[in-house]
Each structure stands twice: as structure tokens, then as C-alpha cells.
Backbone bond lengths (Angstrom), bond angles and torsions (degrees), N, CA, C in turn:
res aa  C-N    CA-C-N  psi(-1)  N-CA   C-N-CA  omega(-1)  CA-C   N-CA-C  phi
1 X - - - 1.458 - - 1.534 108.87 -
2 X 1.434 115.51 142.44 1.738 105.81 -173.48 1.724 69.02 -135.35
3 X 1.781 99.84 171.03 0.991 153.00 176.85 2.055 122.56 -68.30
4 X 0.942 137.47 101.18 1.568 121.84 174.09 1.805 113.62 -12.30
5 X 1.257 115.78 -23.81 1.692 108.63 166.54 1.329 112.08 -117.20
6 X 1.591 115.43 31.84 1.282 122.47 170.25 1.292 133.28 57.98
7 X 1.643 122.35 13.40 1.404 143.52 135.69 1.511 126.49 -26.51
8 X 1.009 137.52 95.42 1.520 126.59 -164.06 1.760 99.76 -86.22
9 X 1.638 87.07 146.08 1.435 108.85 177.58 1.523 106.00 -23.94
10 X 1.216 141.70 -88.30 1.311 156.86 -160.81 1.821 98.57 -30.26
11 X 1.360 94.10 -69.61 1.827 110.44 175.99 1.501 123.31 -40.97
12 X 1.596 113.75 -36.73 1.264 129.10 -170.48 1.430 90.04 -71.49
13 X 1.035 116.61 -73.23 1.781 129.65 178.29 1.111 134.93 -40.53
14 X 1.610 101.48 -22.96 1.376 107.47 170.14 1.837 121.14 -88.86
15 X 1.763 89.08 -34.70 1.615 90.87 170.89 1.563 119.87 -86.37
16 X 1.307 112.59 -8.13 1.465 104.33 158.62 1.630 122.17 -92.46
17 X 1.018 104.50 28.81 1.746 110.54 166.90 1.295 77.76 -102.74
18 X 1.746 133.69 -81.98 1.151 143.69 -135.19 1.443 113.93 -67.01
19 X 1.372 124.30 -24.79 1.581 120.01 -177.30 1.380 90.45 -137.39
20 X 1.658 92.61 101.84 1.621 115.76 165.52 1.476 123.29 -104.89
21 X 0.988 111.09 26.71 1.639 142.14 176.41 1.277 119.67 -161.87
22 X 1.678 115.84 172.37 1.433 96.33 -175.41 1.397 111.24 -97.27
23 X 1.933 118.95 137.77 1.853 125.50 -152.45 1.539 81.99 -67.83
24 X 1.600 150.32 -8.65 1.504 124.97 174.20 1.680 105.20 -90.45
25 X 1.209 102.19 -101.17 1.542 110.90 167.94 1.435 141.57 -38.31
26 X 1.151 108.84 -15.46 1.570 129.04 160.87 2.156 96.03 67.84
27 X 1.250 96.02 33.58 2.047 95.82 -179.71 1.904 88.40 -88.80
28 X 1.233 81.19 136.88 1.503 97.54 157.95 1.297 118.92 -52.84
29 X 1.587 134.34 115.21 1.277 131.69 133.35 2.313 126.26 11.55
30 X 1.386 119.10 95.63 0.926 85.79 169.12 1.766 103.73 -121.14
31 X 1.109 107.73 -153.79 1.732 122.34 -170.84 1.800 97.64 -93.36
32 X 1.401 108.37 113.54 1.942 103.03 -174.12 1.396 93.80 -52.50
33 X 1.317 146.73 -1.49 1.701 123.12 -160.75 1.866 84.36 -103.95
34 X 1.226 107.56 -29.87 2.164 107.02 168.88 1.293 105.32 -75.91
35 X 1.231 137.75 -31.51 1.598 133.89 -163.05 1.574 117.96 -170.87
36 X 0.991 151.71 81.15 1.088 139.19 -166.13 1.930 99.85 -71.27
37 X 1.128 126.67 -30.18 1.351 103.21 167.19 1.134 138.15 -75.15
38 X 1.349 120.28 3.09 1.469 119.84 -179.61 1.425 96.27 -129.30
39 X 1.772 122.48 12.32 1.054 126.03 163.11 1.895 111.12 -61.06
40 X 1.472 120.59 146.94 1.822 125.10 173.40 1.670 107.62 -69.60
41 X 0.990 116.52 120.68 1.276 139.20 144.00 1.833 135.82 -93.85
42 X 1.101 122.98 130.83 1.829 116.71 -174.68 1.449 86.71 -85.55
43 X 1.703 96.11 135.74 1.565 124.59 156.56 1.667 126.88 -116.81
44 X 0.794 85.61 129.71 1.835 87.10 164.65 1.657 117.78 -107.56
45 X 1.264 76.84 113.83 1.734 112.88 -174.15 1.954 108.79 -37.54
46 X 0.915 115.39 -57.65 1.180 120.74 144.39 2.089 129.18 -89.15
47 X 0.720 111.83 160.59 1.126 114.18 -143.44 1.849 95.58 -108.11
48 X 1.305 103.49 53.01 1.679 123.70 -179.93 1.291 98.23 -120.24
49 X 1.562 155.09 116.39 0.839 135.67 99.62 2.013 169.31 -6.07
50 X 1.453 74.59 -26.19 1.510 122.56 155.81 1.698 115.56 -79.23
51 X 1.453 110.15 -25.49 1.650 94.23 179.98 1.528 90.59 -107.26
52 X 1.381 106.93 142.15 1.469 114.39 -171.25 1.325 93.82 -143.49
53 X 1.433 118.49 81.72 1.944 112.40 -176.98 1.795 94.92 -157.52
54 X 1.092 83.33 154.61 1.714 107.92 -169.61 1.595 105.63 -38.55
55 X 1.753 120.36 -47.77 0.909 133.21 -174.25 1.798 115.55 -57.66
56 X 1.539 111.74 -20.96 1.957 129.85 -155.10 1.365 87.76 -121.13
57 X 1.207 154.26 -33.21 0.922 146.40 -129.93 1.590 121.32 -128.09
58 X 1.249 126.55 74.30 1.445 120.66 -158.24 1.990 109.00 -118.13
59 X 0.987 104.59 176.44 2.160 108.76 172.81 1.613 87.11 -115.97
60 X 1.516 105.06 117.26 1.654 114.38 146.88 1.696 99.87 -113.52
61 X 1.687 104.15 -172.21 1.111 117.32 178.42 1.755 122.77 -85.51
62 X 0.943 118.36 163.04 1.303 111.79 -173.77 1.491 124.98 -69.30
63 X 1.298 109.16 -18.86 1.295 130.18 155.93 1.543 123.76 -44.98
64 X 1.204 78.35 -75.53 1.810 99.42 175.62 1.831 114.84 -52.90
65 X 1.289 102.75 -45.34 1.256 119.98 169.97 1.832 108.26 -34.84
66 X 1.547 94.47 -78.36 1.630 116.98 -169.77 1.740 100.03 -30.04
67 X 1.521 83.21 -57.89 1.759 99.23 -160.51 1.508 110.03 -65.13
68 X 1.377 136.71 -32.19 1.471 137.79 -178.36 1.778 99.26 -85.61
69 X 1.247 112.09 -15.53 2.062 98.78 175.68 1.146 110.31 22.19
70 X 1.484 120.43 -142.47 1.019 121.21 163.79 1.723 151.54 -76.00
71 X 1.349 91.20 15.55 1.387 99.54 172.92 1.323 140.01 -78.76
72 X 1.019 112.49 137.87 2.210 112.23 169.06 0.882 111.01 -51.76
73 X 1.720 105.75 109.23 1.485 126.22 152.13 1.521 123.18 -10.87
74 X 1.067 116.98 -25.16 1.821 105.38 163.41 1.282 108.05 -124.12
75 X 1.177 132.84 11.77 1.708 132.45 151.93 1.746 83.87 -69.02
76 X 1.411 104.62 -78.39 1.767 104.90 -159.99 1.721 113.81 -45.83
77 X 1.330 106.17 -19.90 1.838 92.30 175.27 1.766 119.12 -84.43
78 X 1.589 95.08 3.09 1.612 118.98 -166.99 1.806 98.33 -97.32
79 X 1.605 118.76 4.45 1.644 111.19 -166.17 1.209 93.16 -92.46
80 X 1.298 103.37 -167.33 1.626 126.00 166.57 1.055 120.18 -78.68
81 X 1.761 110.63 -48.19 1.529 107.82 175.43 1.776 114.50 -48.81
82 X 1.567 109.10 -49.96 1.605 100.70 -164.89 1.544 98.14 -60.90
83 X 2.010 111.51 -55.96 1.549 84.88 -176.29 1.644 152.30 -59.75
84 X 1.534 101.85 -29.28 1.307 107.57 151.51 1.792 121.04 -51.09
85 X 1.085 106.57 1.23 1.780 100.06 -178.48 1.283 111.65 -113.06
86 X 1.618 110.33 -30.43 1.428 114.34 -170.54 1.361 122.18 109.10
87 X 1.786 96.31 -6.36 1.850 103.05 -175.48 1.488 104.31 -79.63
88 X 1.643 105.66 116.21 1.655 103.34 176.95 1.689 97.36 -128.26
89 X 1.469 102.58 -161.96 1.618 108.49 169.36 1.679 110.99 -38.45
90 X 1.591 87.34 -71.82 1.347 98.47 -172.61 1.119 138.63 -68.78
91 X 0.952 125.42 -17.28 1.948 143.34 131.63 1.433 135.01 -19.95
92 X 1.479 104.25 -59.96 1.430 121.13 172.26 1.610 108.18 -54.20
93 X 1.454 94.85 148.19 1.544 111.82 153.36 1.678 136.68 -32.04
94 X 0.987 150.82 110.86 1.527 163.41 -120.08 1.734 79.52 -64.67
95 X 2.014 100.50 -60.08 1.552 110.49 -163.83 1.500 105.70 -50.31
96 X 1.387 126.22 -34.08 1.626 124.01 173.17 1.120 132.44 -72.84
97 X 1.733 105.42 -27.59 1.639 105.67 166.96 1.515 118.26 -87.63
98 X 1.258 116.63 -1.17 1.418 128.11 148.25 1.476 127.09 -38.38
99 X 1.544 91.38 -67.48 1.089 107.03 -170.81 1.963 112.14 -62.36
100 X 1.810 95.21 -56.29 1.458 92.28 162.83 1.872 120.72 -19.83
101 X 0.999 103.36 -85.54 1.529 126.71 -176.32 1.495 111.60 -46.27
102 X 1.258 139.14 -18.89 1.116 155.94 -155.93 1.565 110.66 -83.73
């Protein structure tokens, strides 16, 4: 069974143990009917749809979401939004500075 973005059951479950905040901004998770921007959304870390693996596949906020679209992960830590927030290398989630370094 996969997911409306084609995440299979197993995967979904595993990255919602693992990112209990959002892997950019580190905001708590809320309920979209309290906030839809700091509501969880699935991202792919790179911007393939086609890669669907533990390593591509993370929950940020909807915020964060909007603002990284389609851009490379180190163009998007290079905007305004991340610097006005504080989201840098060293900020992000272990799974994002992974990816950085990767």
C-alpha cells in the first residue's frame, strides 16, 4: 500500500517516528485546523519524486515546504526565508545534513 505521493506504508511509518519536528526549522508539528503553516507535510529532499527511500524522504512544515519548491537544498539554505529563520547547515536535521554532505 503507498500513500497519495506514493510512499509505501512501511516508509511512511518509519519517517514519522523519525521526524517529529520539522528536519528544517525544527517547529513543532501542529493540527492544519490550529495552523496550516506549521502544519507536517512529506518532502523529498531532492526534488525527484521517483526517489522514494528513507535517505529522500523526510516531514517538514508547510512553511518550509512552500519556501524550498523546487529548489536545491543549498540554493534554498542560501534564501531569505531560511536566513531570516536561522535554518543553516548546522541547524537542520542530522537526515538533512546528510544529505548536504552526501
Amino acid at each position: 500500500m503507498v500513500n497519495k505521493w506514493n510512499i509505501p506504508d512501511w516508509l511512511e511509518q518509519e519517517v514519522k517516528q523519525r521526524d517529529k519536528v520539522c528536519v528544517y526549522c525544527g517547529v513543532a508539528f501542529t493540527d492544519p485546523k490550529v495552523c496550516v503553516r506549521s502544519s507536517k507535510s512529506w518532502e523529498h529532499i531532492i526534488n525527484d519524486a521517483k526517489i522514494v527511500t528513507r535517505e529522500n524522504i523526510v516531514l517538514c512544515c508547510r512553511g518550509c515546504n512552500a519556501s524550498k519548491g523546487q529548489k536545491l537544498l543549498k540554493d534554498w539554505l542560501d534564501t531569505s526565508y531560511c536566513k531570516e529563520r536561522n535554518i543553516n547547515a548546522e541547524t537542520v536535521a542530522s537526515i538533512i545534513k546528510q544529505a548536504l554532505y552526501d
